[in-house]
C-alpha positions in Angstrom: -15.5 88.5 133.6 -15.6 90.0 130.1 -17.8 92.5 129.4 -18.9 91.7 125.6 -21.6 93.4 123.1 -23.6 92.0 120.9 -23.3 92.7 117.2 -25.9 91.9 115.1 -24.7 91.3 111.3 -26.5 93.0 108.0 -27.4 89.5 106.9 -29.0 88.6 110.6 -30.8 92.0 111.1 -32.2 91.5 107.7 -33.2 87.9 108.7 -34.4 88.2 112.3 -36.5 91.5 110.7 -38.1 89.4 107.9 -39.1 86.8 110.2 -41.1 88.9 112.9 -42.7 90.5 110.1 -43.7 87.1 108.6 -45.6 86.3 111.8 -46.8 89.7 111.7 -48.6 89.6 108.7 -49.1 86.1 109.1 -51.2 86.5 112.6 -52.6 90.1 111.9 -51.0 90.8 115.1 -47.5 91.7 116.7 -48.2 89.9 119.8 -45.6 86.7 119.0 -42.9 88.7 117.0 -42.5 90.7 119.9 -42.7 87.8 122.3 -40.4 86.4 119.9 -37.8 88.8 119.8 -38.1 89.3 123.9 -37.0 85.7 123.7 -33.9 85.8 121.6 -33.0 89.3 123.2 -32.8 87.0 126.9 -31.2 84.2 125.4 -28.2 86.6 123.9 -28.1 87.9 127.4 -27.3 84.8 128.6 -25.1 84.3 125.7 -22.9 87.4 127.2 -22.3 85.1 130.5 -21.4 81.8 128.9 -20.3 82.4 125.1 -19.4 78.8 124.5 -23.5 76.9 125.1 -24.3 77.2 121.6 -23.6 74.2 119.7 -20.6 73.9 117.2 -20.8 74.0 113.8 -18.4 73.2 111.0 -17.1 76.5 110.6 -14.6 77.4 112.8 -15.8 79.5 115.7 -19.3 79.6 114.6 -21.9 78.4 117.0 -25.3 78.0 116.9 -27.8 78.9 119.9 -30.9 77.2 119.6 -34.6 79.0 120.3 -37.0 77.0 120.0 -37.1 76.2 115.7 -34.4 79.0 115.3 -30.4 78.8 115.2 -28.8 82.3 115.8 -25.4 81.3 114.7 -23.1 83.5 116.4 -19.0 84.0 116.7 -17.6 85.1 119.9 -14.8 87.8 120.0 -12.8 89.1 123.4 -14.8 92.7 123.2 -17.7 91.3 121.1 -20.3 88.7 120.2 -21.3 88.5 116.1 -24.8 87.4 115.2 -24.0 86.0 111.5 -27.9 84.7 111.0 -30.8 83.8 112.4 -32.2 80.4 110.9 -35.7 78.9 110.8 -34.9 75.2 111.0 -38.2 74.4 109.3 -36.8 75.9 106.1 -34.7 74.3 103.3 -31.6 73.4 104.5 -30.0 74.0 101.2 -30.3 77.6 101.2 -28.8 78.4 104.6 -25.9 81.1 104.4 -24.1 82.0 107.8 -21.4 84.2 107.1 
């Protein structure tokens, strides 16, 4: 079995970072943004063992995991795993960048 890491993008940190400090400030509380982030941390774990359960998207080799109303679109490499973004699906579809 390959052994791959997860990279997390610029555009994806800066995402996944924005939203747990939404729900931060939004519940005067980190409670959820770390329950949150404990969730999509075990779910890219998972993601090491079977690369190919996201969902395909029209880019080539882009897939999307789904967590709960979030997307982590992701790209799977031999040595690595790329987070592009993390996606809110109850936002405007319109302004969704992935790579």
């Amino acid at each position: 079995m390959v052994k791959r890491k997860i990279v997390w993008s610029n555009r994806a940190k800066i995402k996944l970072f924005g939203i747990l400090e939404f729900y931060t400030e939004r519940n005067k509380s980190s409670t959820y943004s770390k329950i949150l982030y404990k969730k999509f941390t075990k779910e890219l774990l998972l993601l090491k063992k079977q690369p190919e359960i996201g969902i395909k998207t029209d880019f080539k080799n882009v897939r999307g995991l789904i967590i709960d109303e979030f997307i982590l679109f992701y790209e799977t490499y031999p040595e690595m795993i790329v987070v592009h973004s993390v996606w809110d699906c109850r936002q405007n579809p319109e302004s969704l960048i992935i790579k």
